[in-house]
C-alpha positions as CSV (number, residue, x, y, z in Angstrom):
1,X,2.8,51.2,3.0
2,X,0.9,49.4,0.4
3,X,2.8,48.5,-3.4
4,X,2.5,46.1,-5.8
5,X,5.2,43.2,-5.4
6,X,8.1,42.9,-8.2
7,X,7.4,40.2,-10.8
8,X,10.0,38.0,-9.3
9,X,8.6,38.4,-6.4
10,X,5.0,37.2,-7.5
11,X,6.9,34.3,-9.6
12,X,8.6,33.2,-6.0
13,X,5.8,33.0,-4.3
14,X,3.4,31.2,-7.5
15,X,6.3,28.7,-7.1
16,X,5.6,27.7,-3.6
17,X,2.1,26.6,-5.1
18,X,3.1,25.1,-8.5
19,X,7.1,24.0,-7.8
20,X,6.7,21.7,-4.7
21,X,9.2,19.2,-5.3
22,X,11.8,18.1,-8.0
23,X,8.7,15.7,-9.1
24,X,6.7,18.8,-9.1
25,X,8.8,19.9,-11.9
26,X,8.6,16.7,-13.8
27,X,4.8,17.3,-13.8
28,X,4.4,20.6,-15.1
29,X,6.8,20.0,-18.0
30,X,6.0,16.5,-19.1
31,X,2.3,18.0,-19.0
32,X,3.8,20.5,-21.4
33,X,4.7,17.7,-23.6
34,X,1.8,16.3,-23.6
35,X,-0.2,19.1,-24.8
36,X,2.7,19.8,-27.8
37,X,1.5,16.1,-29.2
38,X,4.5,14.5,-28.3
39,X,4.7,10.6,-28.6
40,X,8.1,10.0,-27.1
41,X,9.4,11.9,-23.6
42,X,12.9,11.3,-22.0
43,X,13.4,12.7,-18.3
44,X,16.8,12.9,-17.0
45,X,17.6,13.5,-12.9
46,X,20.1,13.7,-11.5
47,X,20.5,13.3,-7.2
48,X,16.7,12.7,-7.0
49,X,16.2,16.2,-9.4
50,X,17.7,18.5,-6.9
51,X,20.7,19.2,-9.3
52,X,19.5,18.1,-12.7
53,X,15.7,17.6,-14.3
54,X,15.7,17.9,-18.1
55,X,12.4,16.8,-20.3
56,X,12.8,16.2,-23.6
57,X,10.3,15.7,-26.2
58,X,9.5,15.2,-30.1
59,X,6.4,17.4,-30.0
60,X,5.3,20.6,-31.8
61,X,8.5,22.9,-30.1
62,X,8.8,26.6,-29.6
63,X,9.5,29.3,-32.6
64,X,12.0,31.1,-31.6
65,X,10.7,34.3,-31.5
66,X,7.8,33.3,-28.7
67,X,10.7,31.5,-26.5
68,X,11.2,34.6,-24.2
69,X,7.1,35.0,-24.0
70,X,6.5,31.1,-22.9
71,X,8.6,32.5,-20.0
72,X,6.4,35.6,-18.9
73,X,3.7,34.7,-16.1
74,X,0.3,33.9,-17.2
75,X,1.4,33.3,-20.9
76,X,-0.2,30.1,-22.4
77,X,-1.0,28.9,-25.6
78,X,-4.1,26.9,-24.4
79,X,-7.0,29.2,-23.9
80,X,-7.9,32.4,-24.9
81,X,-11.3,33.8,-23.9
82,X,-13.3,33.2,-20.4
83,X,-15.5,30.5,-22.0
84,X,-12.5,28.1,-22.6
85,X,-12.1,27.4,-19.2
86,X,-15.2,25.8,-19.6
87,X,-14.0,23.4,-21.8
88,X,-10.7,22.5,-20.9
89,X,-9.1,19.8,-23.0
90,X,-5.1,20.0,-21.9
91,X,-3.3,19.1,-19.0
92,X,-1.7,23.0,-18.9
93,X,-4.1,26.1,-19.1
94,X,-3.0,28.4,-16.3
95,X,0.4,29.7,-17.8
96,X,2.4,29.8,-14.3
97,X,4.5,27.0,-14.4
98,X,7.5,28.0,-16.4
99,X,7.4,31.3,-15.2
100,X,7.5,29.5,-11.6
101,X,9.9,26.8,-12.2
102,X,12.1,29.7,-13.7
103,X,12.1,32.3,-10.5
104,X,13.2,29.5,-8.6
105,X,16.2,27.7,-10.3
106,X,18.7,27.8,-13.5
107,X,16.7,26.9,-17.0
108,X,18.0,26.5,-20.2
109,X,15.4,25.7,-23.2
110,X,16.3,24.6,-26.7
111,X,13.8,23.9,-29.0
112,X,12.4,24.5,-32.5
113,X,9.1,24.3,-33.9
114,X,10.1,22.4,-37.2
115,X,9.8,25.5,-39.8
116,X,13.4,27.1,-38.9
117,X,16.3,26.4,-37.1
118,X,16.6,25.5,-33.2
119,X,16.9,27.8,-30.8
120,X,18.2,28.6,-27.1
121,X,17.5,30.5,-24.3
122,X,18.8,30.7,-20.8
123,X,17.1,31.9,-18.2
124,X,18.7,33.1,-14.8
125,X,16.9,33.7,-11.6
126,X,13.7,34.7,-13.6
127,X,15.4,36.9,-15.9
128,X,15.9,35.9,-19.3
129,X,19.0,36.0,-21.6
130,X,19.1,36.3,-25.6
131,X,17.7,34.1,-28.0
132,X,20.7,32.1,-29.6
133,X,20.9,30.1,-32.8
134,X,21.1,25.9,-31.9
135,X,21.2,23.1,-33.5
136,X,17.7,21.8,-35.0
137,X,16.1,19.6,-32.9
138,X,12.7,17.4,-32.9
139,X,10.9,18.9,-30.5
140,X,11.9,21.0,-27.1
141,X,14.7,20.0,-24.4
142,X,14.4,21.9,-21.3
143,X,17.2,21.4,-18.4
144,X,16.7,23.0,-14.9
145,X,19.1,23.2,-12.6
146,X,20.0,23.8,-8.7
147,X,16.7,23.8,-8.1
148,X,15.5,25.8,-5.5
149,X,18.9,27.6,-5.1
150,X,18.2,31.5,-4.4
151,X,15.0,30.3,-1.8
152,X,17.5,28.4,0.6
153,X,14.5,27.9,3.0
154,X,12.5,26.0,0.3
155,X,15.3,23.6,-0.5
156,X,16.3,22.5,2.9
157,X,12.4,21.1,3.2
158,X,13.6,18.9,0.5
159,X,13.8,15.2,1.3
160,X,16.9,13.0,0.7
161,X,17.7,12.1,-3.3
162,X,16.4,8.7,-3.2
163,X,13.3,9.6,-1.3
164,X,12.7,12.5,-3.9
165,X,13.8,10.2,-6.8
166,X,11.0,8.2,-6.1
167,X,8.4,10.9,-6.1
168,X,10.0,11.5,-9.7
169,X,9.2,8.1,-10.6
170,X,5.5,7.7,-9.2
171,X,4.7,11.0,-11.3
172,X,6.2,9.5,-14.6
173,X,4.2,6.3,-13.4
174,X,0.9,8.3,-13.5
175,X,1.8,9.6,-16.9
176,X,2.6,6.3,-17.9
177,X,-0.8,4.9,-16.9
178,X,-3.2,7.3,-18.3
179,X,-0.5,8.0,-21.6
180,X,-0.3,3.8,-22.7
181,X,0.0,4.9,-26.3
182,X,3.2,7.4,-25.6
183,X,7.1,6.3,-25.3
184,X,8.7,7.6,-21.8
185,X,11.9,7.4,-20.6
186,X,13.4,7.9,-17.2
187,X,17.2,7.8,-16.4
188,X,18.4,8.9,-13.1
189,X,22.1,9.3,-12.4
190,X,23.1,7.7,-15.8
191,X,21.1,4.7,-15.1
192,X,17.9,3.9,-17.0
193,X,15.5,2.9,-14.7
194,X,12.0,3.2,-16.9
195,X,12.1,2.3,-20.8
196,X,8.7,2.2,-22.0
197,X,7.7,2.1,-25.6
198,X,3.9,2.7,-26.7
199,X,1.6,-0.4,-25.3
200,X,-1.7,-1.3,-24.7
201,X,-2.6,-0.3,-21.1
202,X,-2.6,-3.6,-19.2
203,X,1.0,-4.6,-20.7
204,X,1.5,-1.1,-19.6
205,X,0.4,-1.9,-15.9
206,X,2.6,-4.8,-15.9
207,X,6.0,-2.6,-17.0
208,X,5.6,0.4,-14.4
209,X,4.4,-1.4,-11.6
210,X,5.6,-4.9,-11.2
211,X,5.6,-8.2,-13.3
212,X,3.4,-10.0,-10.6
213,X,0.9,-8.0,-11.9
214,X,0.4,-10.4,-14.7
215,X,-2.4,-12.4,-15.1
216,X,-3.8,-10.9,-11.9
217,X,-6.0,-7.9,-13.4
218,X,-9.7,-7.2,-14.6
219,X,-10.6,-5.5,-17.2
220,X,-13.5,-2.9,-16.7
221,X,-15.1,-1.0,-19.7
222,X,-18.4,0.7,-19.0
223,X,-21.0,3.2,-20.6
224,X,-24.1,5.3,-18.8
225,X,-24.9,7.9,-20.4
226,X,-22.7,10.7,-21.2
227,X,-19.9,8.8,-18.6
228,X,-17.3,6.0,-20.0
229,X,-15.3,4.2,-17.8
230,X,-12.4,1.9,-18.7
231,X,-9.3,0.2,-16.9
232,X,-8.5,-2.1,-14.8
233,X,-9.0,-3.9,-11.3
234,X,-6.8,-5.8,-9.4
235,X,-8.0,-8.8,-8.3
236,X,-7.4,-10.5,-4.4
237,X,-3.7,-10.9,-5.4
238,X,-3.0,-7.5,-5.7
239,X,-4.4,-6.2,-2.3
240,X,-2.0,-4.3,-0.1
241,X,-2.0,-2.7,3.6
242,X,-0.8,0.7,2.4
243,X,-2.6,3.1,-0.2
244,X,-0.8,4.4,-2.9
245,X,-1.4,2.5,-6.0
246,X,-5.0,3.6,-7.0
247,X,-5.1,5.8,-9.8
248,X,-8.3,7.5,-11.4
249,X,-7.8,9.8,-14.2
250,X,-10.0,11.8,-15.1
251,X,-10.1,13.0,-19.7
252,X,-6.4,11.2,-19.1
253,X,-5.7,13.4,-16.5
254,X,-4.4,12.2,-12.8
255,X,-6.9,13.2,-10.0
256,X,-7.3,13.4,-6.4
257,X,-10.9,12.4,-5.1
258,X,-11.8,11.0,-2.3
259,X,-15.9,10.6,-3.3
260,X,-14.3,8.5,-6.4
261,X,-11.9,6.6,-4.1
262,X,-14.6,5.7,-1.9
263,X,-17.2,4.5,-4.9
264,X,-14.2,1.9,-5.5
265,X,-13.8,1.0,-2.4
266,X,-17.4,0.6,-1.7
267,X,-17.8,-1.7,-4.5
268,X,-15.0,-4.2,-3.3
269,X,-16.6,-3.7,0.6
270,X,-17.6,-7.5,0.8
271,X,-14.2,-8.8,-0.4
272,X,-11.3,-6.8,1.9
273,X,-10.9,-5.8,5.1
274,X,-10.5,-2.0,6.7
275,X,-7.2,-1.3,5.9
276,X,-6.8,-3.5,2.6
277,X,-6.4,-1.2,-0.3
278,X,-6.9,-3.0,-4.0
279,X,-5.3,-1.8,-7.0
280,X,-6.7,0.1,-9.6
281,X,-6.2,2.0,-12.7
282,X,-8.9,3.7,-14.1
283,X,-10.3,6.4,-16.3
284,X,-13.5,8.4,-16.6
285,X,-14.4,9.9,-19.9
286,X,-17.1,12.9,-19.2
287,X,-17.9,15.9,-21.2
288,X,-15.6,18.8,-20.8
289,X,-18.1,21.3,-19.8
290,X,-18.7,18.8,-16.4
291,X,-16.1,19.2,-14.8
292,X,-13.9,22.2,-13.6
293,X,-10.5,21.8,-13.5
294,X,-9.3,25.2,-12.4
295,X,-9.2,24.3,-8.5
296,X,-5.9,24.7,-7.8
297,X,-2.8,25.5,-9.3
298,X,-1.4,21.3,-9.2
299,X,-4.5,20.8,-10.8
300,X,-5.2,17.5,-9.5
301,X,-8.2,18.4,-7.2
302,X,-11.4,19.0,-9.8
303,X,-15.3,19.7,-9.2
304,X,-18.1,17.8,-11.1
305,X,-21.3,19.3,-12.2
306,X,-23.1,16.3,-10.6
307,X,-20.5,14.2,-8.4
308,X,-22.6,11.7,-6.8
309,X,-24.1,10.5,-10.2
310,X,-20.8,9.9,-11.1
311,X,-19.7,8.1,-8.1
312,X,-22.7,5.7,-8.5
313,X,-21.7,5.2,-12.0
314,X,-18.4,4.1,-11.1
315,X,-19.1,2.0,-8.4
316,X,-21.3,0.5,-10.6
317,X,-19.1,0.1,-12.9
318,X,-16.5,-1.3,-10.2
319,X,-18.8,-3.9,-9.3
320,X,-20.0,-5.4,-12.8
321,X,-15.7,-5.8,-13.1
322,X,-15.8,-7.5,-10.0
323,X,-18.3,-10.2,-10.9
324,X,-15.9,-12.6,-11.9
325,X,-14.5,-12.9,-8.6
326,X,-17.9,-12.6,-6.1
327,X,-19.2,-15.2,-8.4
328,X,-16.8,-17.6,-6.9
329,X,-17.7,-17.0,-3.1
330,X,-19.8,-19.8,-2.5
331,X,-23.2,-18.7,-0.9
332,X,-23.7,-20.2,2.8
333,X,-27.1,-20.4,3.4
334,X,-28.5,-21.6,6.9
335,X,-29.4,-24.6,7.4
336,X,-33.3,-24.7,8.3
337,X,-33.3,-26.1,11.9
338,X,-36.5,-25.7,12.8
339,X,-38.1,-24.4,16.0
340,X,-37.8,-28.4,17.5
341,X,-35.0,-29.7,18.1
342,X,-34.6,-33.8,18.6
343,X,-33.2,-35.0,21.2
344,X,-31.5,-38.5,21.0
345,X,-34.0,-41.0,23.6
346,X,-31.4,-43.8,23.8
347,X,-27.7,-44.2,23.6
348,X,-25.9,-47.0,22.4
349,X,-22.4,-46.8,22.6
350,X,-20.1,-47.4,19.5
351,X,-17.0,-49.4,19.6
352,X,-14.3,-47.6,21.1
353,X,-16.5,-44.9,22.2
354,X,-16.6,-44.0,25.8
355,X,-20.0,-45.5,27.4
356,X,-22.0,-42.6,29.6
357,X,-20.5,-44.0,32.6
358,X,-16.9,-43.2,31.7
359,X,-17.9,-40.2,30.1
360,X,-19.4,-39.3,33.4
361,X,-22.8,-37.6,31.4
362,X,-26.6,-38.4,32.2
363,X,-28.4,-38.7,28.6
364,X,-31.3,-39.7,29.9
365,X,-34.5,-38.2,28.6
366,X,-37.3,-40.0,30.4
367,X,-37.7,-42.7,33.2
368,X,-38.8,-45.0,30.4
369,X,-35.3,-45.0,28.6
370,X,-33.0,-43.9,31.7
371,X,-29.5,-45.7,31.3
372,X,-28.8,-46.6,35.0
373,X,-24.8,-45.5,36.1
374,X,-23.6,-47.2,38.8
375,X,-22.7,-45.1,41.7
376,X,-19.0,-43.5,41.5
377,X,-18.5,-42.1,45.1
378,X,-15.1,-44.3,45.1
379,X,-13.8,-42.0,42.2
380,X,-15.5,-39.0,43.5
381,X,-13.5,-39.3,47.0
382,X,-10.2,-40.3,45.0
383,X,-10.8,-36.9,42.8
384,X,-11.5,-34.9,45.9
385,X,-8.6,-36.0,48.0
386,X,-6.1,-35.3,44.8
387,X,-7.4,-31.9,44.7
388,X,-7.2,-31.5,48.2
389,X,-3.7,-32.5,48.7
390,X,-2.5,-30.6,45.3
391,X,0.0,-27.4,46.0
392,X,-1.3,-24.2,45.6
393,X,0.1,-22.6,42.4
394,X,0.7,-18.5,42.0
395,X,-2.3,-17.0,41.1
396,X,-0.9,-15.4,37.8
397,X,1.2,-18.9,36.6
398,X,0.2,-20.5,34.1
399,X,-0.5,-24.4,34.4
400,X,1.7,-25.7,31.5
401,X,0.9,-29.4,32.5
402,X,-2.4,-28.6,31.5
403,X,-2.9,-26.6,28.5
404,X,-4.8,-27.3,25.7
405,X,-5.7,-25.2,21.9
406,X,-9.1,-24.4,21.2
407,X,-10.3,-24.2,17.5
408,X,-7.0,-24.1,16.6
409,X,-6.8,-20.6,17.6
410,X,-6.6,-20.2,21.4
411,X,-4.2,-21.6,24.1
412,X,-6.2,-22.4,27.3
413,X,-4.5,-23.1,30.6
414,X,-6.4,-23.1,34.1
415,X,-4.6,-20.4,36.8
416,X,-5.7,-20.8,40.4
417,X,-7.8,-17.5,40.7
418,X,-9.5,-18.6,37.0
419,X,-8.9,-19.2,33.7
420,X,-6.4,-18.3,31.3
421,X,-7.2,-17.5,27.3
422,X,-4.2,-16.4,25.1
423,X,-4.4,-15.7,21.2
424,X,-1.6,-18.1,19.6
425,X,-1.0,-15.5,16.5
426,X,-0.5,-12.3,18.7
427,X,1.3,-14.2,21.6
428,X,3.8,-15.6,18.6
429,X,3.6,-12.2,16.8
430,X,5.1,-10.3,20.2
431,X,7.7,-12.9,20.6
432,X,9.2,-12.5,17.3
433,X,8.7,-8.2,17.3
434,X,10.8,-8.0,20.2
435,X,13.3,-10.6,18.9
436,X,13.3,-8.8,15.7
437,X,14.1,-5.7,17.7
438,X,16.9,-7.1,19.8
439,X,18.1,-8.5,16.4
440,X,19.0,-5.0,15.3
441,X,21.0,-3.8,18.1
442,X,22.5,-7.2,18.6
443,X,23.4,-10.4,17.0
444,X,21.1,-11.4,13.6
445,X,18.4,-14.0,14.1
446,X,19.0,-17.6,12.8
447,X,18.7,-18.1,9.0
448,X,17.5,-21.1,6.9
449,X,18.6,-21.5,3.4
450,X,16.4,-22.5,1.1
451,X,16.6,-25.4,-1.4
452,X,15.6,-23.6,-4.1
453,X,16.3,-19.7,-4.2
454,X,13.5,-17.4,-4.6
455,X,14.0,-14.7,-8.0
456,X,11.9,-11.7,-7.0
457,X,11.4,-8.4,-9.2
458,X,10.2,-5.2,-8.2
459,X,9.5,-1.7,-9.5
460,X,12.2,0.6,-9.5
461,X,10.8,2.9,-6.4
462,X,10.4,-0.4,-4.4
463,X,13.5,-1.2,-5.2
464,X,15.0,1.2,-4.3
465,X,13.0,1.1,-1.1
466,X,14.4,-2.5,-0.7
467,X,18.0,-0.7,-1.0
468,X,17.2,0.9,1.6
469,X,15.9,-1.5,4.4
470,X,18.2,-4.4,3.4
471,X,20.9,-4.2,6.4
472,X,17.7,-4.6,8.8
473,X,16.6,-7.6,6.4
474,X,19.7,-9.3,6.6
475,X,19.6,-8.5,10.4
476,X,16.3,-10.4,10.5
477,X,17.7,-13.4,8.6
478,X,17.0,-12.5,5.3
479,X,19.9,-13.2,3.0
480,X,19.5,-12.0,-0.3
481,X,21.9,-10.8,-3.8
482,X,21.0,-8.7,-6.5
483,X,20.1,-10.6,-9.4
484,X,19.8,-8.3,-12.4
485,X,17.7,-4.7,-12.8
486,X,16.0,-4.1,-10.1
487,X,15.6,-8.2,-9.4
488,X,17.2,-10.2,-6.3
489,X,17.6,-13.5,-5.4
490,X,16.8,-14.8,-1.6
491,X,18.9,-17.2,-0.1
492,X,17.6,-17.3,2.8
493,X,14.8,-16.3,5.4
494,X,14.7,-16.0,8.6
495,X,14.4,-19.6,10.7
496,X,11.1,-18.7,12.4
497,X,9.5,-18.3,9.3
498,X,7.6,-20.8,7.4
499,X,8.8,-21.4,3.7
500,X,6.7,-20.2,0.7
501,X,5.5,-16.7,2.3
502,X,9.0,-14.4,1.8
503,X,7.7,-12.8,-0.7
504,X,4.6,-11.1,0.7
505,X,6.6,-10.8,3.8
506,X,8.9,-8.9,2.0
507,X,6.2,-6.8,0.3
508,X,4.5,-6.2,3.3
509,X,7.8,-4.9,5.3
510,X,8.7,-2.4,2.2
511,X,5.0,-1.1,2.8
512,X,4.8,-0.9,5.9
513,X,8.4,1.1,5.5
514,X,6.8,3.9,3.8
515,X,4.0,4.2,6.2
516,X,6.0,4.7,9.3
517,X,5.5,8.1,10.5
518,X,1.5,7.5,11.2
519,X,1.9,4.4,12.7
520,X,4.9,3.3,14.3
521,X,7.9,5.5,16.6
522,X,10.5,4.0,13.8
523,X,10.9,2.7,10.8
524,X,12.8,-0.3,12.4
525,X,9.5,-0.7,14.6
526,X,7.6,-1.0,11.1
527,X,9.6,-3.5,10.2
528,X,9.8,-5.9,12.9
529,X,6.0,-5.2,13.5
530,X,5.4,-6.6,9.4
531,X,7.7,-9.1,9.7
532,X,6.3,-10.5,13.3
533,X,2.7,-10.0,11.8
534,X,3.2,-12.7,8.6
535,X,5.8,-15.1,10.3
536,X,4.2,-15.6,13.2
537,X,1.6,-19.2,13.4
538,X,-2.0,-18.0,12.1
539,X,-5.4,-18.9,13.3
540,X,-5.5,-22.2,12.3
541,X,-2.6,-23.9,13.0
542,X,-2.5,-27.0,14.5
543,X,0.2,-26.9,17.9
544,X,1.0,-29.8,20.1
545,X,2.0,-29.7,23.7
546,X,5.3,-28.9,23.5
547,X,4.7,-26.1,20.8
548,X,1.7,-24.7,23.1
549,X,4.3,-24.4,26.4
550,X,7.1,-23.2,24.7
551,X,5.1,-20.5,22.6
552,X,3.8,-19.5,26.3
553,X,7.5,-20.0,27.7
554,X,8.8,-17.2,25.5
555,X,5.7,-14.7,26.1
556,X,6.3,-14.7,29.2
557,X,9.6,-13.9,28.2
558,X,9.2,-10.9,26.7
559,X,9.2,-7.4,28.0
560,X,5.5,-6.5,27.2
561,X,3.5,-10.2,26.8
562,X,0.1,-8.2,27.1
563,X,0.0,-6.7,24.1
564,X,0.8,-7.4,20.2
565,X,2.8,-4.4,18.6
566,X,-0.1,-3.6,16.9
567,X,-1.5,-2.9,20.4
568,X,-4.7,-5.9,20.8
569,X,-4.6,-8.0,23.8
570,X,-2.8,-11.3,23.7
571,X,-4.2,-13.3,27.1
572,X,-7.8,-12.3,28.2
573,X,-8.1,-13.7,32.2
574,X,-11.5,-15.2,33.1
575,X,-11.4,-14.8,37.2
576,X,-13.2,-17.6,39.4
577,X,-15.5,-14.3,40.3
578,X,-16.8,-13.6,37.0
579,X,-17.1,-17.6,36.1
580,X,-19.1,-17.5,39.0
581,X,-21.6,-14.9,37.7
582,X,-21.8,-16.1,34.4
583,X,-23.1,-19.5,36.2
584,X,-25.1,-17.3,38.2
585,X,-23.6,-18.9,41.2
586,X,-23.1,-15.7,43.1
């Protein structure tokens, strides 16, 4: 039979759309702030928010009398006619999320508007209880607990406290970012962990992301039109392998949009690489009636009246930032060569230069200026006969008597069926994934200490990130003690590992961490695979001998010396066959 679902039930399921997460909840109420002009906000968790969340704020509070109505679905203070959700000028609108967050946890609200006394109200599975004198207060406090505690199959999705912790502190990030002029506070299992006190936004950047980020950021303020743009870049420093820290706000509220995204990215195109991602904060001013921000019920996805004059906007905007930095790319122009090219008629060797004879070349251009060798069928025979009486090697062996590095980049070693070509950065990255690998079943890798310790800070989410990745560090050969909030020292790094590049080892391990269920089996396979990728010798590097055949010693080693763990080939094989061909001998 068809009825009409119960109230609680409607609440239930608007919470499945609205209450996601504990961070969810953090949202919607700090939003609620927000809108009630509040200039200082302290959030309290507790276990990542699954047992405790309470927001409090200085704003305009709740009478008393309306508390049991800002509980009722679809009750709002925000708009009030179909024409305002034209015009949309607060974070909240929609009137669910109270209503939601209350149907699926315990909520008790204190607050008071500033012309009586405070007042409280507990509400209980969706139902509400009496109204009861409190203490005056500046403001509203609400405190939710057991979230998700009568919808058991919502709460076991849940992820473990610190993973949802740092969802908690990304959202109060984004708040943070588009809210410079505003005072937050985060403390999570009596431990302050963000502190911020009203800023301008690029001391602002600094303070919720990470001190490195000092000095390392371009401003960007733009007009066209009805459109204003302002924020900041990140320059080359700042470019990581993972996405995560680009933020576009749109009228100071956090948004999700790919188009935009890509107008950023677009506009960096000729200074990072596919899979580089740069760091912005930014935020686009555009008339209210623009843009529609009733979407969805997170609202964070939005539709613009005209989206691609937007994106070219920002891009332009993007670019004009970035001028500083492509005006420093020197321009390579080709060298005009001609159609002609000269050819040298005559040769006269240098001092200590070969002469053509040893060098074993014919330079001559013309019978006029012919340098006459003297015949060499002595040496010729001599060559012929060494060959001859030379021992067959296996057809897949490597020659490591005779091995040489091309550009500084390749290892090249003749094999009897051919020719032998093998990366040097891959072939050194493979050795050191699998050691890193056998490292954390087995005994650590060899450590060097360093001379003078490195002191490296993070943000609190990385941090606690870093938390939880340090046994496999220290399995690696890292070696490392905190060294005040959310600050260690290292000690010491791994010996394979050249000094001066820990820390965006380090970086580049913790992001690779987060990334590991799209790219790798395991998280520990993330690691080693970031840790091989930045230790390992880079196009470039100058080996010897001894270097080349024991880099090729321990390839060969290894269980899989084909392939890097990022799955390109290490050794291409040029067969005697194909040389042939490409000589057109056959």
């Amino acid at each position: 039979m068809i009825k009409q679902l119960s109230e609680d039930l409607r609440n239930k399921i608007s919470a499945g759309e609205v209450v996601e997460r504990p961070a969810s909840v953090v949202k919607e109420l700090v939003e609620n702030s927000l809108d009630a002009g509040a200039t200082e906000i302290t959030v309290v968790v507790e276990k990542g928010g699954q047992q405790l969340i309470q927001v409090t704020d200085n704003g305009c509070g709740i009478a008393s009398d309306e508390l049991p109505v800002a509980f009722e679905r679809y009750s709002t203070s925000k708009i009030g006619t179909v024409d305002d959700l034209f015009t949309i000028d607060t974070l909240g609108f929609r009137g669910e999320a109270l209503a939601s967050i209350a149907s699926v946890s315990e909520v008790n609200v204190v607050s008071a508007n500033g012309s009586d006394e405070g007042a409280e109200m507990a509400i209980l599975n969706g139902e509400t209880g009496d109204v009861q004198p409190a203490a005056t207060v500046q403001g509203t406090s609400i405190t939710i607990r057991n979230l998700f505690y009568n919808t058991p199959a919502r709460k076991k999705f849940l992820k473990s406290p610190r993973m949802e912790f740092r969802k908690v502190v990304e959202m109060i990030r984004r708040f943070a970012l588009s809210y410079p002029d505003r005072a937050f506070k985060l403390i999570s299992d009596n431990r302050d962990i963000l502190n911020l006190q009203p800023e301008d936004l690029e001391s602002r950047i600094v303070h919720v992301m990470d001190p490195a980020y000092r000095d390392q950021l371009l401003p960007l303020n733009y007009t066209k039109g009805d459109y204003t743009i302002s924020g900041f870049l990140g320059n080359l420093n700042l470019i990581r392998t993972r996405p995560g820290e680009q933020y576009i706000f749109l009228n100071d509220r956090y948004i999700q949009n790919r188009l935009m995204n890509s107008s950023v990215y677009g506009a960096y195109r000729s200074l990072i690489n596919r899979g580089e991602f740069p760091f912005f904060a930014l935020n686009i001013k555009v008339p209210h009636d623009q843009v529609d921000v009733n979407v969805h019920p997170m609202k964070t996805e939005v539709r613009f009246k005209d989206e691609w004059r937007i994106y070219h906007v920002l891009k332009s905007a993007v670019e004009e930032a970035l001028n500083p930095i492509l005006n420093t790319i020197p321009d390579f122009d080709k060298p005009d060569t001609g159609s002609q090219f000269d050819f040298p008629t005559s040769f006269t060797p240098q001092e200590g230069q070969l002469n053509p004879d040893q060098q074993g070349l014919d330079l001559s251009a013309s019978a006029d200026t012919a340098i006459k060798f003297q015949p060499a069928v002595d040496r010729a025979k001599s060559y012929a006969s060494k060959l001859a009486s030379r021992p067959e090697p296996d057809s897949g062996k490597v020659d490591l008597e005779n091995i040489w590095q091309v550009h500084s980049k390749y290892i090249v070693s003749p094999i009897s069926s051919g020719l032998v070509i093998i990366d040097q950065h891959v072939a050194h990255e493979r050795v050191l994934f699998e050691e890193a690998m056998a490292a954390f079943d087995a005994n650590a890798m060899a450590a060097q200490t360093l001379l003078f310790p490195e002191v490296m800070e993070f943000s609190p989410d990385d941090f606690s990130t870093l938390l939880d990745v340090l046994p496999y560090l220290e399995k690696m050969g890292f070696r490392m003690k905190e060294f005040g909030e959310n600050t260690v020292m290292i000690e010491a790094i791994p010996s394979e590992m050249a000094w001066g590049n820990e820390k965006n080892i380090i970086r580049e391990m913790l992001d690779n961490y987060l990334e590991t269920q799209k790219k790798y089996a395991s998280f520990q396979e993330a690691l080693a695979a970031s840790f091989a990728c930045k230790a390992a010798v880079k196009a470039g590097d100058v080996l010897n001998t001894d270097e080349m055949r024991e880099l090729v010693n321990r390839l060969f080693g290894t269980k899989h010396p084909y392939y890097c763990p990022h799955g390109r080939p290490i050794i291409v094989q040029l067969s005697m066959d194909e040389l042939d061909r490409r000589f057109e001998r056959i």
